[in-house]
C-alpha positions in Angstrom: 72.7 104.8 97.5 74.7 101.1 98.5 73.7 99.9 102.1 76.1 98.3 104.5 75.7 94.5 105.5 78.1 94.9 107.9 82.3 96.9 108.6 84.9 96.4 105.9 87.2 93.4 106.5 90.8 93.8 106.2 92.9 91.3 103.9 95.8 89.5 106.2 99.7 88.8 105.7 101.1 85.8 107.3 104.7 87.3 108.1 106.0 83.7 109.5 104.9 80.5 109.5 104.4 79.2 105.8 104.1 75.3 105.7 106.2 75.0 108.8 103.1 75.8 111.2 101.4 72.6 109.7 104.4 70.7 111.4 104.9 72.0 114.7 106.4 75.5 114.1 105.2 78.9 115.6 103.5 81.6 113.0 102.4 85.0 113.1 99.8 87.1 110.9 99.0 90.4 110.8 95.8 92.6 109.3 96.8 94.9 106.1 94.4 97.4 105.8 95.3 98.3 102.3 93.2 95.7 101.0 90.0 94.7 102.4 85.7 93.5 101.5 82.7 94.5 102.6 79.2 92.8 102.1 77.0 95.6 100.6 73.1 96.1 99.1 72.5 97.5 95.9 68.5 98.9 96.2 68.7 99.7 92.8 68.7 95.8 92.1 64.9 96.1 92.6 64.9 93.5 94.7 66.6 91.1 92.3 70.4 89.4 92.0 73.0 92.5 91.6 74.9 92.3 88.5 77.8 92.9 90.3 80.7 89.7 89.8 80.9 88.8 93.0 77.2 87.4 92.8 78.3 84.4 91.6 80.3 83.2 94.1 78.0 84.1 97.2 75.4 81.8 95.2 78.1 78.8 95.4 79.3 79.5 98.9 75.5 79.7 99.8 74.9 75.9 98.2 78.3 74.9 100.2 76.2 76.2 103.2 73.6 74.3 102.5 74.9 71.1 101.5 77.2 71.2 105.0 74.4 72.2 107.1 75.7 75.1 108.4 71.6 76.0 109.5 72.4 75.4 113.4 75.5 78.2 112.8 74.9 80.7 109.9 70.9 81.5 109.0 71.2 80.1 105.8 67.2 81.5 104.4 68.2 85.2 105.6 71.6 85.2 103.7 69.3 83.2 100.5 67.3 86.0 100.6 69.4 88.6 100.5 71.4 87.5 97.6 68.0 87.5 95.3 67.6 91.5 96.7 70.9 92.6 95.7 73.9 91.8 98.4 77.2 91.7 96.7 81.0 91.6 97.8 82.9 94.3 97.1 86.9 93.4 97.3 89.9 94.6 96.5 91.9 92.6 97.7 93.7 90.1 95.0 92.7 86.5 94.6 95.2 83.8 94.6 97.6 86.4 96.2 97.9 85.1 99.6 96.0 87.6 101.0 93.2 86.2 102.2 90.5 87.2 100.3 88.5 84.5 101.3 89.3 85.0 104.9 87.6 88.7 104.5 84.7 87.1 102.7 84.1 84.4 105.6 84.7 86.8 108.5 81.3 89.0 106.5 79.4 86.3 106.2 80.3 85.1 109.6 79.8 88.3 111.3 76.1 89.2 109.2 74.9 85.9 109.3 76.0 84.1 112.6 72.9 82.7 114.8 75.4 82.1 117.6 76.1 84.4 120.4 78.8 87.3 119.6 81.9 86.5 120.6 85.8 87.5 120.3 87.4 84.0 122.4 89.8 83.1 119.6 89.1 79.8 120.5 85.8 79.2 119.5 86.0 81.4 116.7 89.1 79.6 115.5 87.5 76.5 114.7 84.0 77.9 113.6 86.2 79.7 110.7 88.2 76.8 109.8 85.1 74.9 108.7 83.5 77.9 107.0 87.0 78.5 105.1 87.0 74.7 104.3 85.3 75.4 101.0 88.4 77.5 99.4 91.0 75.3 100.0 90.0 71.8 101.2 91.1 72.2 105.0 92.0 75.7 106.5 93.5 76.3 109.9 90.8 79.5 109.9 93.6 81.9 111.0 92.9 84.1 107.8 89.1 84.7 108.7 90.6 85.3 112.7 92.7 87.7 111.8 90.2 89.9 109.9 87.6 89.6 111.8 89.7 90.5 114.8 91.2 93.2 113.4 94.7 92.2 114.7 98.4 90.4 114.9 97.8 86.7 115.9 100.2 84.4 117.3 100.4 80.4 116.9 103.0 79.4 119.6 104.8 76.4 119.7 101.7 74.7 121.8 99.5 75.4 118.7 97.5 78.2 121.5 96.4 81.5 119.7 96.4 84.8 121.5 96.7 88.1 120.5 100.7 89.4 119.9 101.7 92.4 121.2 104.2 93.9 118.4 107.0 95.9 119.6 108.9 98.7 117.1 112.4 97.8 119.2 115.5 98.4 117.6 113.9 99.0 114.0 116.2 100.9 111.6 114.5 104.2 110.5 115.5 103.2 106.9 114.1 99.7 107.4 111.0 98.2 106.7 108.6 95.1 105.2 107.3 95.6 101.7 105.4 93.4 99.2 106.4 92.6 96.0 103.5 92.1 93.5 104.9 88.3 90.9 101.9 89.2 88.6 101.0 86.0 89.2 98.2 84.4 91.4 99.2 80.7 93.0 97.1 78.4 94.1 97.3 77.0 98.0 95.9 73.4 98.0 98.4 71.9 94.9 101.3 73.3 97.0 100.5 71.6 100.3 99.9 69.4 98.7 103.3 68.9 97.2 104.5 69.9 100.8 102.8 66.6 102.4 104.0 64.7 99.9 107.5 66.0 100.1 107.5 65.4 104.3 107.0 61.8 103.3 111.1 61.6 102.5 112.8 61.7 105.5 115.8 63.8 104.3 113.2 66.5 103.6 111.3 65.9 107.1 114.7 65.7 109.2 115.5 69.6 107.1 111.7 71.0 108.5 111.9 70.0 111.8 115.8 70.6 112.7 115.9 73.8 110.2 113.0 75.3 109.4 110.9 75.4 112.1 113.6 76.5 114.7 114.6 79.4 112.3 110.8 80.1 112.1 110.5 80.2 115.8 113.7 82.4 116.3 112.5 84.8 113.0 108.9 85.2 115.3 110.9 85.9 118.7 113.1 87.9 117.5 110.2 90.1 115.9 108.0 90.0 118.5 111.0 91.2 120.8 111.4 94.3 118.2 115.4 92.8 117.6 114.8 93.5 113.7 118.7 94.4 113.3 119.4 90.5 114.8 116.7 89.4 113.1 118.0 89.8 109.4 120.6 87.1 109.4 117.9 85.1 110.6 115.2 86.0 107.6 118.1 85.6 105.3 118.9 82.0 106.3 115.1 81.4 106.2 115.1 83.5 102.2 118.0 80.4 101.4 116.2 77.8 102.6 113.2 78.6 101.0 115.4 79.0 97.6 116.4 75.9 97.8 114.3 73.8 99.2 110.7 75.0 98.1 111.5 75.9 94.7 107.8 75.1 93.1 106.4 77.9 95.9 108.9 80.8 94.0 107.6 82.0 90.6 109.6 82.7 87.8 109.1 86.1 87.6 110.8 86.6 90.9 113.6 83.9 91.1 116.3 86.1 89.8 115.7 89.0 91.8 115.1 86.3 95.1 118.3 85.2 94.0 120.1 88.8 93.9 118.4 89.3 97.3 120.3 86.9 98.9 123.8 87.7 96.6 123.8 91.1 97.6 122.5 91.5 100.9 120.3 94.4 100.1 117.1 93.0 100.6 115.4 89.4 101.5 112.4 87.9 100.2 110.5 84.9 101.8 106.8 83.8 100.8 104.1 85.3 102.0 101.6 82.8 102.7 101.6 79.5 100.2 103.2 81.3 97.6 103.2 80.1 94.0 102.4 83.1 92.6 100.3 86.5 94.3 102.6 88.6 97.0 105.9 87.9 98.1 107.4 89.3 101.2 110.6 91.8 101.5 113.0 92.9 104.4 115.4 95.8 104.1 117.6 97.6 106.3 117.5 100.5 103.8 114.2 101.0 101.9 115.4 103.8 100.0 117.7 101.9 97.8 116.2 98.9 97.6 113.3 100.6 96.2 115.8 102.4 93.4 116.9 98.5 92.8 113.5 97.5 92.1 111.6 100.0 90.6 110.6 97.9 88.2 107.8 95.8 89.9 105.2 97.5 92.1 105.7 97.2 95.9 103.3 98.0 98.7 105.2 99.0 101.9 103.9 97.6 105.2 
């Protein structure tokens, strides 16, 4: 029989706020409950390492621990100990995919391990996961590990102040929805912000962020938020050209064509979903029915 080490943690989509959040704009993430990981015991280990995969990279997130000294915040011997008598990770949810697979594994870890008072003030807890998430991807905001371990829609506002967002179904189309789009590719973050960063250096490029991008971020947000998803298409479809032609590197090539068609025939509109490169990319339709005839061909998860 597997024994618990603690509740499931759901994966997360970040629905706005790709690279522009980094300079100023607004962003919003949600949980997604169809993919998720859960710390777990194997007894039949005999109180040795589980075979299971996963093994692996708790021992090298345990020696990032260590070498950070993490002991005053996570009980480094306990979680040590455990791993040698069978703890594992069990995940489903896909790496590189911009899912947050390691925000799921962080917010375990964080909530079996933590030697600091239980708490749910998103501003302590922000921080706190931004230096544990620091091991995956060089710097991290630690929005990924907040939303999974809160278990709900965050908000960044234009002040940079997280809270809790309240998300209204409005004006939604019955036929309308958000879906995912697997590239059958995975993409990594850091190489693309990366290129980002290096890109904001040209002024052209900077002047197109802050006077294009992160005002149609903050309207796409608002308009959400507000449930105005009919007024809010034009908006995401701007965003889905902007994104075509300014981030090209962050749009694989399995899905440039059908981005491209998107945009052509007004059907559907695809923007990243979360660094991109590769993993999931993110749809809008006003009629989910025929856009999922148009793309039968690649497997879609419907939010």
């Amino acid at each position: 029989m597997i024994l618990e080490k603690g509740p499931a943690y759901n994966s997360k989509i970040l629905l706005f706020g790709e690279y522009s959040v980094i300079k100023g704009s607004m962003a919003l993430s949600i949980p997604f409950d169809k993919f998720k990981g859960q710390l777990l015991f194997d007894p039949s280990s005999g109180n040795k390492k589980s075979n299971h995969y996963s093994v692996v990279y708790l021992d090298e997130y345990l020696q990032f621990l260590e070498q950070n000294k993490f002991s005053n915040e996570i009980n480094i011997e306990e979680f040590k100990s455990d791993i040698n008598n069978g703890l594992y990770f069990e995940c489903n949810i896909p790496i590189s995919y911009g899912l947050g697979s390691s925000g799921a594994i962080v917010a375990s870890i964080y909530n079996a391990y933590s030697t600091e008072e239980e708490t749910h003030d998103l501003s302590l807890l922000k921080p706190r996961f931004a230096r544990m998430e620091s091991y995956y991807h060089g710097s991290s905001s630690g929005l990924d590990p907040l939303v999974s371990y809160i278990n709900k829609p965050l908000l960044i506002d234009d002040y940079g102040k997280t809270s809790i967002a309240s998300l209204s179904k409005g004006d939604q189309n019955k036929n309308g929805s958000i879906f995912l789009i697997d590239t059958k590719t995975t993409g990594e973050t850091q190489p693309l912000v990366n290129w980002f960063l290096e890109k904001y250096e040209d002024t052209k490029f900077r002047d197109k962020i802050q006077n294009q991008l992160v005002p149609l971020v903050n309207n796409c947000i608002r308009e959400f938020l507000a449930g105005n998803h009919d007024s809010m298409i034009p908006e995401i479809k701007t965003l889905s050209e902007f994104t075509y032609e300014n981030f090209k590197p962050m749009i694989p090539d399995s899905v440039v064509e059908l981005w491209k068609k998107g945009l052509e025939t007004n059907n559907y509109q695809l923007k990243l979903c979360g660094s991109g490169g590769g993993g999931m990319m993110l749809g809008f339709t006003k009629d989910l029915e025929k856009t999922l005839n148009q793309l039968q061909d690649f497997e879609l998860h419907v939010l």
